[in-house]
Every structure is written in structure tokens, then in C-alpha cells.
SENU-814734 format. One record per residue (C-alpha): y, z, x; residue number from 0. Coordinates in steps of 0.05 Angstrom, whole numbers, plus 32768, in hexadecimal, padded with zeros to 4 digits. Each point is the difference from the previous one (the first is absolute). Example, Ala and Ser with C-alpha at 12.3 -4.5 7.8 and 13.67 -1.06 7.14 Angstrom:
// residues 2
<rec py="7FA6" pz="809C" px="80F6" seq="0"/>
<rec py="8045" pz="7FF3" px="801B" seq="1"/>
This chain:
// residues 342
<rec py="8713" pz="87B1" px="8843" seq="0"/>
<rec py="7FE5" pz="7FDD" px="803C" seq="1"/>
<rec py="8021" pz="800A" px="8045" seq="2"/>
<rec py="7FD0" pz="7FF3" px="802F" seq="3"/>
<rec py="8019" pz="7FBA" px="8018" seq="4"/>
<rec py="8030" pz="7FC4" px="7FF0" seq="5"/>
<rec py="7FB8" pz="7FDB" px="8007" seq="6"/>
<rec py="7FE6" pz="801C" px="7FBA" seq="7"/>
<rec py="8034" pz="7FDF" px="7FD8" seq="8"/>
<rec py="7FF6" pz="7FBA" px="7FE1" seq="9"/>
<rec py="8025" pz="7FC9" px="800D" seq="10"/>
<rec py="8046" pz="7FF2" px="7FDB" seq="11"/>
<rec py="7FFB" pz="7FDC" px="7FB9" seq="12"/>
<rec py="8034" pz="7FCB" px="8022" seq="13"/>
<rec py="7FCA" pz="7FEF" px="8032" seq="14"/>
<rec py="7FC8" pz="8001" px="7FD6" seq="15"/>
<rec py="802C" pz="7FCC" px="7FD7" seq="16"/>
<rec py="8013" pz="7FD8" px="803E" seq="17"/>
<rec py="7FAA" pz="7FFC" px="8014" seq="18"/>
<rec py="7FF4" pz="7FEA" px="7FB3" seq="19"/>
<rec py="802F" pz="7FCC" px="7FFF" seq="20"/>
<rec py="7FF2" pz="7FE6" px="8047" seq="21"/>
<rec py="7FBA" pz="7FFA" px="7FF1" seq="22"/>
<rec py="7FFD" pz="7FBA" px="7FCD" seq="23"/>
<rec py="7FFD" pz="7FC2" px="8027" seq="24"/>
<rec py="7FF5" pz="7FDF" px="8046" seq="25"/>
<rec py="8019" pz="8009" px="8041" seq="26"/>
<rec py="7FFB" pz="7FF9" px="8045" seq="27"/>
<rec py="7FD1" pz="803F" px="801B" seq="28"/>
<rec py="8010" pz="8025" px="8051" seq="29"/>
<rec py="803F" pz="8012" px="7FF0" seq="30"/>
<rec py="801B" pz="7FBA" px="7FF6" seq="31"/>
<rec py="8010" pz="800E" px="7FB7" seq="32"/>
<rec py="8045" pz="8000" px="7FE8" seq="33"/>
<rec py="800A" pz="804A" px="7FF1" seq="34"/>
<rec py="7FEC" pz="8011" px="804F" seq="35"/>
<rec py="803A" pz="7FCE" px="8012" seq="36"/>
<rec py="802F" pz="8029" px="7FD0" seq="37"/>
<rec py="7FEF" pz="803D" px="801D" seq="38"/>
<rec py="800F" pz="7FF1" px="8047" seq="39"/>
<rec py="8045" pz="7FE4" px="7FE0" seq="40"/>
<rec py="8005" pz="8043" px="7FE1" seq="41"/>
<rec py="7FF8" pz="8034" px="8038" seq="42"/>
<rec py="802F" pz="7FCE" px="802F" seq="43"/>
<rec py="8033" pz="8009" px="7FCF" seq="44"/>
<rec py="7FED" pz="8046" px="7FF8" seq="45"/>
<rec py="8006" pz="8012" px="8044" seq="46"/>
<rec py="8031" pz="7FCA" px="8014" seq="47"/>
<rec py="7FD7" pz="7FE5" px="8034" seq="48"/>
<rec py="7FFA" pz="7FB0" px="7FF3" seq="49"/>
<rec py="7FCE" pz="7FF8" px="8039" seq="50"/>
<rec py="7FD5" pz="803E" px="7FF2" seq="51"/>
<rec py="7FB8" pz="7FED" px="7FE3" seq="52"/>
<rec py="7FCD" pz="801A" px="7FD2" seq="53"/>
<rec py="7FC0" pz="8011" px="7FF8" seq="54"/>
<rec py="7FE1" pz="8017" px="7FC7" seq="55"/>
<rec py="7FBA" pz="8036" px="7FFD" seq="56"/>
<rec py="7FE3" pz="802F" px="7FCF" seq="57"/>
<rec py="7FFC" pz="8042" px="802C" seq="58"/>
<rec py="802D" pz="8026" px="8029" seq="59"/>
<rec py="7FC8" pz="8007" px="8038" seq="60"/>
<rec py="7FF7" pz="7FBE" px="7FFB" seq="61"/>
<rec py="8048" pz="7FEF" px="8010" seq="62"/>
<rec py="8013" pz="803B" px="8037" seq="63"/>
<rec py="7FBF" pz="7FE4" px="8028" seq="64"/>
<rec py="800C" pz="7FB3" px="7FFB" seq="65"/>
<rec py="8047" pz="8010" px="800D" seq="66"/>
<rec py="7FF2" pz="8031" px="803E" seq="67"/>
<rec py="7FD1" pz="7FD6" px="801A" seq="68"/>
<rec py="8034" pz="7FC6" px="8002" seq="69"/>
<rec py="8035" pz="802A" px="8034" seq="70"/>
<rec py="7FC1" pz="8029" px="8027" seq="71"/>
<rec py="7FD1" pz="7FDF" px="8032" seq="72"/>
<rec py="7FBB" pz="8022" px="8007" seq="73"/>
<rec py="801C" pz="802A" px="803F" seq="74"/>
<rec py="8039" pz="8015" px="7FDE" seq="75"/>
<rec py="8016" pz="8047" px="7FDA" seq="76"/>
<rec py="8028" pz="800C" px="7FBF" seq="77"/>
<rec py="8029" pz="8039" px="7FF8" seq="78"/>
<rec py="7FFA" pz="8023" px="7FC0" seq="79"/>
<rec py="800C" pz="8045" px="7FE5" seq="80"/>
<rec py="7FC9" pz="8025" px="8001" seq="81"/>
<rec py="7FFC" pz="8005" px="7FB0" seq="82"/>
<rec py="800E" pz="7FB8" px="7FF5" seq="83"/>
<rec py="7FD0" pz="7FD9" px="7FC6" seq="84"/>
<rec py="7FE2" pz="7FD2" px="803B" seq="85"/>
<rec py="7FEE" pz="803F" px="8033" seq="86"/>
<rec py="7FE5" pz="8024" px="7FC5" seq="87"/>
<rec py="7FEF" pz="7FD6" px="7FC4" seq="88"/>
<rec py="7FE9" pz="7FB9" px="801B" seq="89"/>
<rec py="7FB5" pz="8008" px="801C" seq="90"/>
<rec py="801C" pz="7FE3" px="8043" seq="91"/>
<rec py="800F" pz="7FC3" px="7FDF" seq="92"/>
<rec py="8040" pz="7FF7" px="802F" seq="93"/>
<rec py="7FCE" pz="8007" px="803C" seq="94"/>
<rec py="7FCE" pz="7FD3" px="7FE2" seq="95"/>
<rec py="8036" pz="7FC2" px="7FED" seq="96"/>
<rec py="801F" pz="800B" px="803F" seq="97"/>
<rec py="7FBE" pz="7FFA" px="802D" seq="98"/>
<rec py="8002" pz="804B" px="801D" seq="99"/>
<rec py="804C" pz="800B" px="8002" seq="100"/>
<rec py="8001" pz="804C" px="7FFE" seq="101"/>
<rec py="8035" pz="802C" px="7FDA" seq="102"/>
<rec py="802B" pz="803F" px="8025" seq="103"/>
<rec py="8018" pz="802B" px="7FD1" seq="104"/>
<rec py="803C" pz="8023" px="8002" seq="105"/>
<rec py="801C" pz="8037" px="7FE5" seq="106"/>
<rec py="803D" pz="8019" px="7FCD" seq="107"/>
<rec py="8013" pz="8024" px="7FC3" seq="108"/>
<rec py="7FEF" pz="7FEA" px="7FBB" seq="109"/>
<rec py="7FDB" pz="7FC3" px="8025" seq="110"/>
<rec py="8032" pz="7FDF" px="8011" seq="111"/>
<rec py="8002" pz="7FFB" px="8055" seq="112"/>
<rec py="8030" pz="8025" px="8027" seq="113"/>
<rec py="802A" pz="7FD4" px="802D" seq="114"/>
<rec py="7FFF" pz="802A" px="8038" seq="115"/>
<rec py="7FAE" pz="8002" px="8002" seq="116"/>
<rec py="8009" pz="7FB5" px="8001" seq="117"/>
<rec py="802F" pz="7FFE" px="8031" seq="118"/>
<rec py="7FCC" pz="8020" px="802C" seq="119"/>
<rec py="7FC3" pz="7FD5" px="7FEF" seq="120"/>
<rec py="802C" pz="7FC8" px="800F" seq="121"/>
<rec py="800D" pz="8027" px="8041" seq="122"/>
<rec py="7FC1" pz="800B" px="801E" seq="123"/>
<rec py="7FE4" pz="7FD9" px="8037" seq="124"/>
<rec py="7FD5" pz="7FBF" px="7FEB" seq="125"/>
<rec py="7FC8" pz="7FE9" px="8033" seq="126"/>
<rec py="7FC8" pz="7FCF" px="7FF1" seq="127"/>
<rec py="7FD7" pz="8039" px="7FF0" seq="128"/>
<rec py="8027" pz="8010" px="7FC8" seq="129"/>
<rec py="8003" pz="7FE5" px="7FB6" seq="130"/>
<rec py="803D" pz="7FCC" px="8002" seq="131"/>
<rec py="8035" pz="8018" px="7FD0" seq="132"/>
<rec py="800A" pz="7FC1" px="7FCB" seq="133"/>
<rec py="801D" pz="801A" px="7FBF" seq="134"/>
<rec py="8020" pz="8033" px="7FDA" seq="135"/>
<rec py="7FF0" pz="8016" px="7FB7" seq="136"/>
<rec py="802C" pz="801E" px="7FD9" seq="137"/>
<rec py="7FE5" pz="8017" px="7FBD" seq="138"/>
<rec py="8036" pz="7FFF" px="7FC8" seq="139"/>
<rec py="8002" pz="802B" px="7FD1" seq="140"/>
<rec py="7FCF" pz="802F" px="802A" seq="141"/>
<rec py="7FBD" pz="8025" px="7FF5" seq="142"/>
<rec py="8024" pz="803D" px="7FF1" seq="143"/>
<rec py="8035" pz="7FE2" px="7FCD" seq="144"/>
<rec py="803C" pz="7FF5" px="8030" seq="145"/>
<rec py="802F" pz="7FCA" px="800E" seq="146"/>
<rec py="801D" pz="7FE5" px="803B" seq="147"/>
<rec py="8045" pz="7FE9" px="8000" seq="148"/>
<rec py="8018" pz="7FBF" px="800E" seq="149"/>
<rec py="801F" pz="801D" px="8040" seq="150"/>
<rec py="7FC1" pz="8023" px="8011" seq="151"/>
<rec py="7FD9" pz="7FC3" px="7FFC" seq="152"/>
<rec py="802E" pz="7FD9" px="8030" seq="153"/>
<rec py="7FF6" pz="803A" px="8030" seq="154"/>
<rec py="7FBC" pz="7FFD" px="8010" seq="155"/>
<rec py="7FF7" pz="7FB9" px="7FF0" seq="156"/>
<rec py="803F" pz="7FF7" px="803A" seq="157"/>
<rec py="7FD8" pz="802A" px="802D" seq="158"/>
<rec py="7FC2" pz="7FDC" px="7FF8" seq="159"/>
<rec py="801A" pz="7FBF" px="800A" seq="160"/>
<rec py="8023" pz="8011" px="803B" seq="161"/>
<rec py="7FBC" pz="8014" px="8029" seq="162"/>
<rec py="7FE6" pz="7FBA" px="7FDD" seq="163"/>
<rec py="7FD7" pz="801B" px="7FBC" seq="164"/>
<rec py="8004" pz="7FD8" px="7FBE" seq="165"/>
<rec py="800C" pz="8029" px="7FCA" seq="166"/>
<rec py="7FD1" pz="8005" px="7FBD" seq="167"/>
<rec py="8018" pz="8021" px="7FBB" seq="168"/>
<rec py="7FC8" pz="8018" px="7FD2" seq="169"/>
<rec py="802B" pz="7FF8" px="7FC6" seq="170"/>
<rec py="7FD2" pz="8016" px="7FD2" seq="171"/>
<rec py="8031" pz="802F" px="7FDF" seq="172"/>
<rec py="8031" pz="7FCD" px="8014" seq="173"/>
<rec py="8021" pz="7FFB" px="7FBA" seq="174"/>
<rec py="8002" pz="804E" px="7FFB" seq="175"/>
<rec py="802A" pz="8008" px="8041" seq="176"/>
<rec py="8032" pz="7FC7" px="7FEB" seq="177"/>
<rec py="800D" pz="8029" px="7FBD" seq="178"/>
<rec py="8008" pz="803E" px="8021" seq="179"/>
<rec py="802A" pz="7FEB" px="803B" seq="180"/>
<rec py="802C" pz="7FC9" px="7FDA" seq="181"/>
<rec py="7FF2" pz="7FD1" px="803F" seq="182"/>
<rec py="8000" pz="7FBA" px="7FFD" seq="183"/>
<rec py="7FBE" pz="7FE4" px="800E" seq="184"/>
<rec py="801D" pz="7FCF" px="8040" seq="185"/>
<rec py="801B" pz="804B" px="8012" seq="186"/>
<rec py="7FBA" pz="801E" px="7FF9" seq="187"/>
<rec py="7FDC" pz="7FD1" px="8023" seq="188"/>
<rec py="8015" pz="7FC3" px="802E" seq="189"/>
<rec py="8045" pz="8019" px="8015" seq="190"/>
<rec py="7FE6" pz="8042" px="800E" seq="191"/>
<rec py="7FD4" pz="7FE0" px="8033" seq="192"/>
<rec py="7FC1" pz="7FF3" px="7FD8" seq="193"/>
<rec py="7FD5" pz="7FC2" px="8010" seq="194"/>
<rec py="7FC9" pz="8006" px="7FCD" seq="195"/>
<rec py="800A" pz="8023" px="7FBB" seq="196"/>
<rec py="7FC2" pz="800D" px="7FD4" seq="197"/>
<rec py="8018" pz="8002" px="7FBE" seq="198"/>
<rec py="7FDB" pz="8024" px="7FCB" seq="199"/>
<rec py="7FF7" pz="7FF9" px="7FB8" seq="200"/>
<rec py="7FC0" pz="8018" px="7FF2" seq="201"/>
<rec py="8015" pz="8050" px="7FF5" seq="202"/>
<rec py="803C" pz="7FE9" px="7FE2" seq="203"/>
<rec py="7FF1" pz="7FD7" px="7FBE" seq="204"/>
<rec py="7FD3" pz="7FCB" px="8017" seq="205"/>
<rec py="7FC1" pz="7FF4" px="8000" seq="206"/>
<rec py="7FE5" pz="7FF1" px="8044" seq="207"/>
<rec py="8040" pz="7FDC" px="8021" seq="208"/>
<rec py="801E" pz="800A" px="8050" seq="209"/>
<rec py="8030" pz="7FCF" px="801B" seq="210"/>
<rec py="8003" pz="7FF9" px="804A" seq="211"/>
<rec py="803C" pz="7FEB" px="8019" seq="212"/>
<rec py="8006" pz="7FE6" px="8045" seq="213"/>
<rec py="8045" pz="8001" px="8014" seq="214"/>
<rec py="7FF6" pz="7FC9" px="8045" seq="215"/>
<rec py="7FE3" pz="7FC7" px="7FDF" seq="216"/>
<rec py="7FDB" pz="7FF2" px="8042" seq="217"/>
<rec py="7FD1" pz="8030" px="7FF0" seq="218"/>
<rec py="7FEB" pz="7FE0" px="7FBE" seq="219"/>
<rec py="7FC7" pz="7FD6" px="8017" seq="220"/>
<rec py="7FD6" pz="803B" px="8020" seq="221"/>
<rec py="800A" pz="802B" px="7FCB" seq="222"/>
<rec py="7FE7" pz="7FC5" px="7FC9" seq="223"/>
<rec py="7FC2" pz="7FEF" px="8031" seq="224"/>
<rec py="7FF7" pz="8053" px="7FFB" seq="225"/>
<rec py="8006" pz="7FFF" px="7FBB" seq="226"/>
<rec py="7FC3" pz="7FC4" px="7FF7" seq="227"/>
<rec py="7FD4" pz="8019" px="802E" seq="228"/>
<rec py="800B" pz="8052" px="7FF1" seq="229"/>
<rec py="7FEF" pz="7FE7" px="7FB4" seq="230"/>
<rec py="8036" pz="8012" px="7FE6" seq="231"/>
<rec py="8019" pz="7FB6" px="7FF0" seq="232"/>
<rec py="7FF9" pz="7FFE" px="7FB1" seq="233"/>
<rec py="7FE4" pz="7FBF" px="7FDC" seq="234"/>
<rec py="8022" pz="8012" px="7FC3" seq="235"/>
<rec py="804A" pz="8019" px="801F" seq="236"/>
<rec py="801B" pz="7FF2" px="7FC1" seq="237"/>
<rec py="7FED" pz="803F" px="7FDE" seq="238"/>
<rec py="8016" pz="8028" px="803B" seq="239"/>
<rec py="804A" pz="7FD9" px="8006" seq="240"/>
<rec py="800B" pz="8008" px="7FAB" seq="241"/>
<rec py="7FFF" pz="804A" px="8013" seq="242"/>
<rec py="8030" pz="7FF9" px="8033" seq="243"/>
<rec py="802A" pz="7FDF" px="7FE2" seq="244"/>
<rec py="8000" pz="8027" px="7FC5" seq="245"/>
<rec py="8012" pz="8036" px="801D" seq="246"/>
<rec py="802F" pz="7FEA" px="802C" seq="247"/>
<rec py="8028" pz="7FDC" px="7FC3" seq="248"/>
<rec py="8045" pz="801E" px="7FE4" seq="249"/>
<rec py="7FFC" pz="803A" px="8034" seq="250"/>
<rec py="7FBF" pz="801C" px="7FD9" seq="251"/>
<rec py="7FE4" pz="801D" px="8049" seq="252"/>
<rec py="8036" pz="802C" px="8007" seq="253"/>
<rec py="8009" pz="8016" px="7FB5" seq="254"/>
<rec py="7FB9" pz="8018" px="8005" seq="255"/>
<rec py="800C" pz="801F" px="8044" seq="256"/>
<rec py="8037" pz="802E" px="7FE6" seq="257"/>
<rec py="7FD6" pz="8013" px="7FC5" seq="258"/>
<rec py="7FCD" pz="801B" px="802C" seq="259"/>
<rec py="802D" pz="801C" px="8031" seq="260"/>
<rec py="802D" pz="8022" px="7FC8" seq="261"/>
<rec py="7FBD" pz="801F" px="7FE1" seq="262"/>
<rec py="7FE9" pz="8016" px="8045" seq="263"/>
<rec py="8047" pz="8027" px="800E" seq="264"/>
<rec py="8001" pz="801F" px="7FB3" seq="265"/>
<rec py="7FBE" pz="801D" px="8011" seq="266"/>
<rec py="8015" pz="8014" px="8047" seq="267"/>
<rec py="803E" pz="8023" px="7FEA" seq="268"/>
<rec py="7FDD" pz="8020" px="7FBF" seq="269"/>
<rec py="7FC9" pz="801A" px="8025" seq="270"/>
<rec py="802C" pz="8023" px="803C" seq="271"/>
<rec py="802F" pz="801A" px="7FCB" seq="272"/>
<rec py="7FBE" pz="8026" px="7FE4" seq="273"/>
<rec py="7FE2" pz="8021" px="803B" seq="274"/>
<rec py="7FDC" pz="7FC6" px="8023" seq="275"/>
<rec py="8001" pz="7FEF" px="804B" seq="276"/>
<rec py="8012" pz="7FC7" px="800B" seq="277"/>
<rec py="7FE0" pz="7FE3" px="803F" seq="278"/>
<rec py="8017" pz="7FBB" px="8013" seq="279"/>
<rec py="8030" pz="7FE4" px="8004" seq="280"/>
<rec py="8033" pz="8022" px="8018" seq="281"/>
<rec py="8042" pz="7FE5" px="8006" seq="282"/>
<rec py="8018" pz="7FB8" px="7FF2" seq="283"/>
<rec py="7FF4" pz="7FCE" px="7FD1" seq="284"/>
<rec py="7FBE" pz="8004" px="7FDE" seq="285"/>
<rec py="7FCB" pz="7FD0" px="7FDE" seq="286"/>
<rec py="7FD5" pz="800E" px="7FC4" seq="287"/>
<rec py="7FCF" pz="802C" px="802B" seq="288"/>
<rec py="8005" pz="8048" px="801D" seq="289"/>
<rec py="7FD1" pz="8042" px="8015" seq="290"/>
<rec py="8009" pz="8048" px="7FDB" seq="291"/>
<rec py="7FD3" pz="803F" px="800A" seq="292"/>
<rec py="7FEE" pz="800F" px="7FBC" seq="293"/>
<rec py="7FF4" pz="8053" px="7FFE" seq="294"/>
<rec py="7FB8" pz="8009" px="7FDD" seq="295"/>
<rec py="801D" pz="800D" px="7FBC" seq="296"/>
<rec py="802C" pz="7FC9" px="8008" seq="297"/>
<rec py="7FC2" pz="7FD5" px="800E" seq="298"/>
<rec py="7FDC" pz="8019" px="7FC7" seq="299"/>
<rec py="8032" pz="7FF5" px="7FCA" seq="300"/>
<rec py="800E" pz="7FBE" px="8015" seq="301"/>
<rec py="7FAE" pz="7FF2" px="8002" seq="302"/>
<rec py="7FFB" pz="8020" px="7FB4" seq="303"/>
<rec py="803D" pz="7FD6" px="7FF0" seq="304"/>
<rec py="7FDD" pz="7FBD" px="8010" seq="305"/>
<rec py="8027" pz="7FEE" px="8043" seq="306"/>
<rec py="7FDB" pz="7FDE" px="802C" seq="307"/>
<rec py="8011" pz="7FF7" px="8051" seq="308"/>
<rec py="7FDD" pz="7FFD" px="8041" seq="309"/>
<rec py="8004" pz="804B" px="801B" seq="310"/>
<rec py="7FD9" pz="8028" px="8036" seq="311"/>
<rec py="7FD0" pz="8034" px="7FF3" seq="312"/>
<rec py="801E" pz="804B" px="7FFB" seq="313"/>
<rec py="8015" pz="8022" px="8041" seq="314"/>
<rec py="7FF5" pz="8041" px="800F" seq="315"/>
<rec py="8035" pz="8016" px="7FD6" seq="316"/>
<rec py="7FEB" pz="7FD3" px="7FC0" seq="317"/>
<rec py="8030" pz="7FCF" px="800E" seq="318"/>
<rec py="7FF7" pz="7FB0" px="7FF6" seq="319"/>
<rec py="802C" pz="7FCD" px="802C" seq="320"/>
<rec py="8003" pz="7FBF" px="7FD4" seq="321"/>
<rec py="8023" pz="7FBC" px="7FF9" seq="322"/>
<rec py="8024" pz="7FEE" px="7FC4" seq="323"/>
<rec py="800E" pz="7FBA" px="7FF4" seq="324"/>
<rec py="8027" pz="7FDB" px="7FC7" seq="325"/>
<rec py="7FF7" pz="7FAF" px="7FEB" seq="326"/>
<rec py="802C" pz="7FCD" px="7FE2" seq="327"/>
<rec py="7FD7" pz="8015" px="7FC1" seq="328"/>
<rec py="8006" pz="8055" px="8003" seq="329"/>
<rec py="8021" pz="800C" px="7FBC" seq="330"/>
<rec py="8034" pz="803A" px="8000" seq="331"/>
<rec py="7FD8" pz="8023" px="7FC5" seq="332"/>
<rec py="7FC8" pz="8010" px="803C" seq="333"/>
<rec py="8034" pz="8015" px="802E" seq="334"/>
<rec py="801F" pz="8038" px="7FC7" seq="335"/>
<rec py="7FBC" pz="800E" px="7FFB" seq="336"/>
<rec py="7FFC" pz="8014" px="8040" seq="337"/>
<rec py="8032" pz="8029" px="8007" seq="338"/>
<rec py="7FF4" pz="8020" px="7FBC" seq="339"/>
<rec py="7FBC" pz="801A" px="801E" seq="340"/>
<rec py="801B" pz="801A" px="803C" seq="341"/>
């Protein structure tokens, strides 16, 4: 019964197959291996973006970074909500890829930024004193378990690129938002104004996979000389395509995607039908994450029970904020479990 993260599940049994059967044999290593060439061919026809290309890592740091630094010069600022994984999670690895580029947060409910507070940033007054606003990054699905619509996206990516930003997509939770949303992923990404998508498949059935997916092909060759010299450029690409692929194959992404997100919502639903407070998000379409305030006796029943989640220590009034967060492998026995214990 382990929600603490999409991270501590394993990797699908169709991309364990895929590695195992990519593994006998020769072939060309630095990405010039057949299966890397099949993957860009993929996500083009994926996204239906012909000219887009691809570039395959093994972290999602690793690819919001390379990818950052690729639209930000040193002197430049990204906009991100103040919650988002690269603010919070990333040990200034956007900073240090992009030579001092330095973040602005921003806030908004359920982490997902407020389009007026943009509109304002965007506003303000910009001397050569001041941080050069470069990008926008948009973190889909968010810290706190929301989604942004396809509109929503197209909003603030519109109002970025009208005051001259790039936009960036942690997609991390990428597959989780299509499945919730029903969006297309062309919808989701490029024709909503996104230039860069990173594409993850690590917390959703792989085993250390991103795509990123450059949308203007002019900005390939940086971000491949980023890629060598940030070290992220694996010898063996191979193993790290095969799980691409994989996953990618017969609409397997988004299977996996629902799976989680339908766990997530059973839980959510359960839960607030049997006293819990449910936290975030609020309203909208939601991923496979989300916040409660667990009472102290709801806490301990769910501890004695075997549960397991990240959760704060006990306020004054003994009760524990936590995050609760379902995989592509949470089996609906745990989630009756659950709820049979609360």
C-alpha cells in the first residue's frame, strides 16, 4: 500500500521486455542506433509535428535544465510557479545549465499560475538592471495534482510570447494530463503555444526515460551540444530509446496514465466521502496526485493499516497534511483497502 510517489513503482513488464530484447547484438552507440531514429518518428507522428525533434535523457532534471538552458541566456529569468518541480525539486540545476539564468516565481492555486499574476510580471518595467525575462514554464500536471486545460495553456503561453518569452512544458505528468483532459497531444503542447515539451516516462512505467521535444528545429543543435557537454549524452542510447518506444507503442503511455489517474480519483472520492479533507486540487481536471488533512485518528488507522505517504508532522490539533499518490501499478485491492480502514 505504497503512496508516497509515482517514483516507487517499477517499470512496466512491456518495457522491461522491450530493454531485454533490445539488448542482443550490435549497434551504432550516441543515439545513432535505430530505435532512437524510431522514436523521433514516433513522437512526430504522435504530436503531428513532422519537423519537431528529439532528444532522448534519463532524468527529468536532466531534461527541464538542458531544455531551459537552450531558450534562457545567462541574464535572463524564467517564470515559474512558485511550487513548480524546477523552483523546488531541481538543486538549481536550471540555473546551473543555463549559466546563472535566475527563476521568478509566480503565484496561483493548486500550482498552477494565475494569468492575471502573469499578466503583471509581464507588465513591469525591465531595465538593464533587471533579470531579462526569457521563458515561461508551465508544469503539467502540477505539484499539487492539477491540470491545465488546453485553453489555459494557450493563455499564458499567448501572453508570454507576445512580450517575446519561449515557452517550456515540464511534462513530467504529461501522460496523466492528456488522460484526464482528453486533449490531443498537438493540442497540449505545440498548438497551444509550447516550444519545448519535456516528456516524461520515468514516473509513468519506464524505467529512466524523458523525451525532449523541440518543436523549432532550429534549436536542435544547441540543445544536442547541451546534451554532450552537460553529460547527459548516453553511449549506450539504445537502452534508453527501447523504453521509449515501448511505452509509447499501441497507445501503452496513455493506458497506463489512466490507470493511475483512475486509482488517484477512486481514492480521492472514497476518502472525501468518509470524512477526509481534501486539500488540492480543487476544481478541474485532476492527475493521479492530490493533498488531504488526515484528522489524527484518521492518520493512525491508515498508519496501523500499512498505508504509506509523505505527510507532515501533527499540528496543534493532531492533524497530518499528506500527499497521496497512485502509479500505473497501484492495484485496486490497496485502494479498497484504504478505504476499508478509514
Amino acid at each position: 500500500m505504497i503512496f508516497t510517489s509515482d517514483n516507487a513503482s517499477g517499470a512496466a513488464p512491456e518495457v522491461l521486455a522491450a530493454l531485454a530484447a533490445g539488448n542482443p547484438g550490435y549497434t551504432m552507440p550516441y543515439g545513432a542506433d535505430d530505435g532512437s531514429a524510431r522514436v523521433e518518428a514516433m513522437l512526430r507522428e504522435i504530436f503531428e509535428a513532422p519537423e519537431a525533434r528529439v532528444f532522448l535523457v534519463a532524468t527529468g532534471t536532466a531534461a527541464n535544465a538542458l531544455a531551459l538552458a537552450t531558450y534562457t541566456p545567462p541574464w535572463g529569468s524564467i517564470l515559474c510557479h512558485r511550487l513548480a518541480h524546477i523552483e523546488e525539486d531541481e538543486c538549481n540545476a536550471p540555473e546551473f545549465y543555463a549559466g546563472g539564468a535566475k527563476l521568478t516565481v509566480i503565484e496561483g492555486d493548486d500550482a498552477k499560475i494565475d494569468a492575471a499574476v502573469l499578466e503583471r510580471v509581464l507588465g513591469s518595467e525591465v531595465s538593464v538592471h533587471n533579470a531579462q525575462p526569457a521563458a515561461l514554464s508551465i508544469t503539467q500536471a502540477t505539484e499539487r495534482g492539477a491540470v491545465y486545460t488546453a485553453e489555459e495553456v494557450a493563455a499564458l503561453s499567448g501572453a508570454a510570447r507576445a512580450r517575446g518569452l519561449s515557452t517550456h512544458m515540464d511534462g513530467t505528468r504529461f501522460a496523466n494530463a492528456l488522460a484526464a483532459t482528453n486533449a490531443s497531444p498537438a493540442e497540449m503542447s505545440w498548438r497551444a503555444g509550447v516550444d519545448v515539451l519535456c516528456l516524461g516516462a520515468t514516473k509513468c512505467g519506464a524505467m529512466a526515460a524523458e523525451a525532449v521535444i523541440l518543436f523549432d528545429p532550429a534549436k536542435a543543435r544547441e540543445f544536442e551540444l547541451r546534451r554532450k557537454r552537460g553529460g547527459h549524452l548516453f553511449s549506450k542510447m539504445r537502452f534508453v530509446a527501447a523504453q521509449m518506444e515501448a511505452w509509447l507503442a499501441d497507445g501503452l503511455w496513455l493506458r497506463l496514465a489512466a490507470h493511475a489517474n483512475a486509482m488517484a480519483a477512486r481514492l480521492r472520492e472514497g476518502m472525501a466521502a468518509r470524512g477526509v479533507k481534501i486539500v488540492h486540487p480543487g476544481t478541474g481536471p485532476a492527475a493521479n496526485l492530490f493533498f488531504v488533512e488526515f484528522s489524527g485518528e484518521q492518520h493512525a488507522a491508515l498508519q496501523t493499516a500499512g498505508m504509506e505517504y509523505y505527510a507532515s508532522a501533527a499540528d496543534a490539533e493532531g492533524r497530518h497534511s499528506a500527499r497521496i499518490v497512485a502509479s500505473f501499478a497501484t492495484r485496486e485491492e490497496d485502494v479498497e483497502a484504504v478505504l476499508a480502514a478509514l
